[in-house]
N, C-alpha and C positions, 0 to 999 in steps of 0.2 A: 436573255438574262437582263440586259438593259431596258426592256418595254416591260419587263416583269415589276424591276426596281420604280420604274415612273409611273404604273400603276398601282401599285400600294403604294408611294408617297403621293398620290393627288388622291385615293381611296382615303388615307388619315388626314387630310388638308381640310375634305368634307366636310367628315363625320365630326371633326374638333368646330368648324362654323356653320354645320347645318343640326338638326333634328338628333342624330344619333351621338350624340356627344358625352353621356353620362359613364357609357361604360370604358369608354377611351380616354374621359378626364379620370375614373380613378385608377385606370392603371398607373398613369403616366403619374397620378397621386401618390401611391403604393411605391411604386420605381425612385420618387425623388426621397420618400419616406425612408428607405431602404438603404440608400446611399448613405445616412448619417454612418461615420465612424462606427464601428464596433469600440467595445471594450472588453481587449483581450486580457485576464486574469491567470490564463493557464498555459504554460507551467507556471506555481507559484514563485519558484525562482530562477535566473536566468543569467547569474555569474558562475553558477559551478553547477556541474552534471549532480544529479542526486537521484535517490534510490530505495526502493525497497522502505517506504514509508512507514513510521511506527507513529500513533500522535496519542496525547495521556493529556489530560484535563484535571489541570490541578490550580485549585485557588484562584477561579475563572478565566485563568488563560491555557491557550492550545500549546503544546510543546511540539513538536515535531523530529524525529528525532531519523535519519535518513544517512545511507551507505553514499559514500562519495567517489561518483565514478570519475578518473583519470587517465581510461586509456587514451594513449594518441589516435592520431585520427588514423595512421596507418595500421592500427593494431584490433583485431579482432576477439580477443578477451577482456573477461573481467579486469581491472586493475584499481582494486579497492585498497588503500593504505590508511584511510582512518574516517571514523563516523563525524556526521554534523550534527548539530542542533540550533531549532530555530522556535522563536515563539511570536504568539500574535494573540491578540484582542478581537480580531473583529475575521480572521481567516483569508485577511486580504493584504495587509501592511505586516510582512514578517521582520524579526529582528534575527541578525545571527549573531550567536555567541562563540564565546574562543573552543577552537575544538577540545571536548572533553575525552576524548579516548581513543585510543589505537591496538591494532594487536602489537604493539612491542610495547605497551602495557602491560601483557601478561606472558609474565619468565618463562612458562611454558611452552609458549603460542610460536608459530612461525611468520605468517600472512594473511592477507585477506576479511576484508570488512566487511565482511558478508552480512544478510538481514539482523534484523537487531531488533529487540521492544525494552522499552525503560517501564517499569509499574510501581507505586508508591504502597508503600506501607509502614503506618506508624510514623509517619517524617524522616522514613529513609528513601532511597530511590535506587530499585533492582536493577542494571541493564544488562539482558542475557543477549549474547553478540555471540555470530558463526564466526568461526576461524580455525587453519590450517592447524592441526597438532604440529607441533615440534619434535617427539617421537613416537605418539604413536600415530600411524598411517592414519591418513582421512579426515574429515570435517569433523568442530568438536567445538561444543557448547559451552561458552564462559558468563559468568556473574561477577558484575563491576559493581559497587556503592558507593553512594556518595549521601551526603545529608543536602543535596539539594540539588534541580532538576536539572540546570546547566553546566553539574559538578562543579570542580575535578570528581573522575571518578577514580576508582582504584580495585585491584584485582579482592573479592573479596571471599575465596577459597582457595587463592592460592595454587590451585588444577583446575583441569577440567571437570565442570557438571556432565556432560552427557561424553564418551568418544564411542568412534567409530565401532571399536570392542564389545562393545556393550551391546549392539542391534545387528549382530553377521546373521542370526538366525533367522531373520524375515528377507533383508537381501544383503546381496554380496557388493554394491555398489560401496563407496567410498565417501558418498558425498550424501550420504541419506539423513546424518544428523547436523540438520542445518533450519533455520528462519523459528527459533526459536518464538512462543508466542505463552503471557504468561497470564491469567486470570483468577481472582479473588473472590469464589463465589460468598453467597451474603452471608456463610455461618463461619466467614473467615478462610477457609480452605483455600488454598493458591493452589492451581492445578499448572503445570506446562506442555506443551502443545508443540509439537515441531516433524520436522523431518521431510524428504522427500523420494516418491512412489510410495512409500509406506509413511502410515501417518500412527505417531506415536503419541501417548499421552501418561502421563504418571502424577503424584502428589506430590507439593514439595514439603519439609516440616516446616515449623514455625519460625525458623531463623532465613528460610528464604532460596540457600543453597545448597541445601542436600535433600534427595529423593526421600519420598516415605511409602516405601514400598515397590512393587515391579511394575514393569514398563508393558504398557496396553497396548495397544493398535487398536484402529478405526478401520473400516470396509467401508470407501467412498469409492465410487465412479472416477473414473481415471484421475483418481489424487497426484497431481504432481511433487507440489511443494507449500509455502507460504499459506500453514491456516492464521487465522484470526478465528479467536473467540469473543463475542459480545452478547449482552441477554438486553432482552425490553420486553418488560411486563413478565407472564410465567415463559417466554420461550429463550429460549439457547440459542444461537446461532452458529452453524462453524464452516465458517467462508474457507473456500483454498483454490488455489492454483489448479485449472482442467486443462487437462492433456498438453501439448507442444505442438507449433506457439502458445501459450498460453491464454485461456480466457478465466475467467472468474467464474465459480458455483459456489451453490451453500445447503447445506443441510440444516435443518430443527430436530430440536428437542425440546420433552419438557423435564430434562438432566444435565446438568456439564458432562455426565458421564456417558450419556447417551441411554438407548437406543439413538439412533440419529435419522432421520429420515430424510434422504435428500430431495430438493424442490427445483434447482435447475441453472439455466446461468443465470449470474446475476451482471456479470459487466464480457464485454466483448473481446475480443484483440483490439491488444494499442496499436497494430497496425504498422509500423517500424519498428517495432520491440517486440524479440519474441518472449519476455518474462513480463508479467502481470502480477502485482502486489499489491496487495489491497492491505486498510487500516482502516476498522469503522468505529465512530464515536458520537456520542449525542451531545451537542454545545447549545447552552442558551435557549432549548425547547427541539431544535430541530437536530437530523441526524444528517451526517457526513462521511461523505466515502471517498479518503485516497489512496490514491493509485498512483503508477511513474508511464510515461510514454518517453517515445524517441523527438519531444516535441521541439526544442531548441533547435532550431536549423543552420548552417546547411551541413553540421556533422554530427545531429543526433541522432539518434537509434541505440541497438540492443546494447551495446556496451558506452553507451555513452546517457542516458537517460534522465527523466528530469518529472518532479513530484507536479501531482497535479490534485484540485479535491472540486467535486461537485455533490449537489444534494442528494441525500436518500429518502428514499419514501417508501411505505409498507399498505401492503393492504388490508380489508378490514380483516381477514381472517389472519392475519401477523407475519405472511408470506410477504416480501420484500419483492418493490416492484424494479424492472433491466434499471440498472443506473445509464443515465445518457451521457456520455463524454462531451463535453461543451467546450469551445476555446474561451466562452464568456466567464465558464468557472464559477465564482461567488463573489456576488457585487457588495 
């Protein structure tokens, strides 16, 4: 081993002072190149665990709107007690605002801050948030308003929009009306989006918080949880949660209502987290995709998790190409 080592060190001694020097200087070029500092961007934030990313584009800033995880580090569940909000200009310098909402916000409600999306209409601002019913068993779908993006909000039906009750016919799970996701196609129409193994969809009327008519289901490939709906150009998109651990897929259309056709994964496992949530939006020309990983260390992971956002890109036929998870993020 030692006549091994003093042979390639008088081998590179050579080649750096005689004839074969070029391809040895630009390694050693590449190598010093390489060494500058990174700049790590992701996770976006790194005082408190966050989650379950929702973000709305309003009046050219990014909102950001995420479930705040709390567990201890000894504890292996969720332990969600209230949502955050955060905004930015540029998807890099966030600001936080004082918490706008909790489930002991609504009289109803018992616990849990589960997924959430805020959507504007008219100069109000929807937020449909998952949380524990208070009497009736199981997950259950609420609507906050406020006249402005980083509230206060306030319960703005007074019950529950979706419970448990309502969806025993497709499954018997408990936890199936949950990551509520809320979309305004262009003739006005607000549709909502949610649930998990079974993915639900309905209209809502024009006031925002009551259904306008019966509750649909989708046939996706191992739908777990957390759709997102977004359109560019004539297509639909409808991102969700595949199988456990979780990775990211998405189906098109050219409907909100579908048919839907699904095209594949679009983002991977976060790799210590086994839930994957995605929020995609288009800022400024380009499009963006986030997501939460276990990325704050040395006690991140599944129940403790933290928002992160890198680029989107599509191809020319309007299929959406893997998002790559970057620690660089967005510069």
């Amino acid at each position: 081993m030692r006549r091994s080592i003093i042979t390639s060190t008088f081998v590179l001694l050579f080649a750096l002072n005689f004839g074969c020097t070029t391809k040895v200087k630009t390694e050693l070029k590449t190598t010093a190149k390489d060494s500058t500092p990174m700049q790590i961007n992701n996770p976006i934030i790194t005082d408190k665990y966050t989650a379950d990313p929702a973000a709305l584009v309003y009046n050219d800033t990014v909102y950001l709107y995420a479930g705040h995880d709390q567990a201890p580090i000894e504890k292996n569940f969720y332990e969600m007690n209230e949502w955050l909000v955060y905004s930015s200009t540029d998807l890099v310098t966030w600001k936080e605002h004082q918490v706008p909402l909790k489930p002991a916000d609504f009289e109803w409600a018992a616990h849990s801050a589960w997924a959430a999306q805020v959507i504007e209409k008219d100069g109000k601002f929807y937020w449909y948030v998952t949380v524990e019913h208070g009497s009736i068993h199981g997950k259950a779908i609420g609507v906050a308003v406020s006249d402005s993006p980083v509230g206060p909000f306030k319960d703005a039906l007074e019950k529950a929009l979706i419970t448990n009750d309502m969806t025993t016919e497709h499954t018997k799970i408990s936890w199936d009306d949950i990551d509520p996701t809320v979309y305004i196609d262009d003739d006005g129409q607000a549709y909502l989006y949610w649930g998990n193994t079974a993915c639900y969809w309905a209209k809502l009327k024009d006031n925002m918080i009551e259904l306008d008519g019966e509750i649909h289901t989708v046939d996706l490939p191992n739908f777990t949880e957390a759709p997102w709906i977004h359109k560019r150009g004539d297509w639909y998109y409808l991102s969700y949660a595949y199988q456990f651990p979780e990775k990211t897929a998405y189906a098109m259309s050219r409907s909100i209502t579908g048919p839907w056709e699904y095209k594949g994964i679009l983002n991977e496992l976060a790799g210590n987290s086994n839930t994957n949530h995605q929020a995609i939006i288009e800022y400024k020309g380009n499009w963006y995709f986030f997501y939460h990983t276990g990325g704050i260390q040395p006690h991140g992971g599944s129940f403790r998790r933290s928002v992160c956002i890198d680029r989107l890109y599509y191809n020319e036929d309007g299929t959406m190409k893997r998002v790559i998870m970057t620690s660089e993020g967005i510069q």
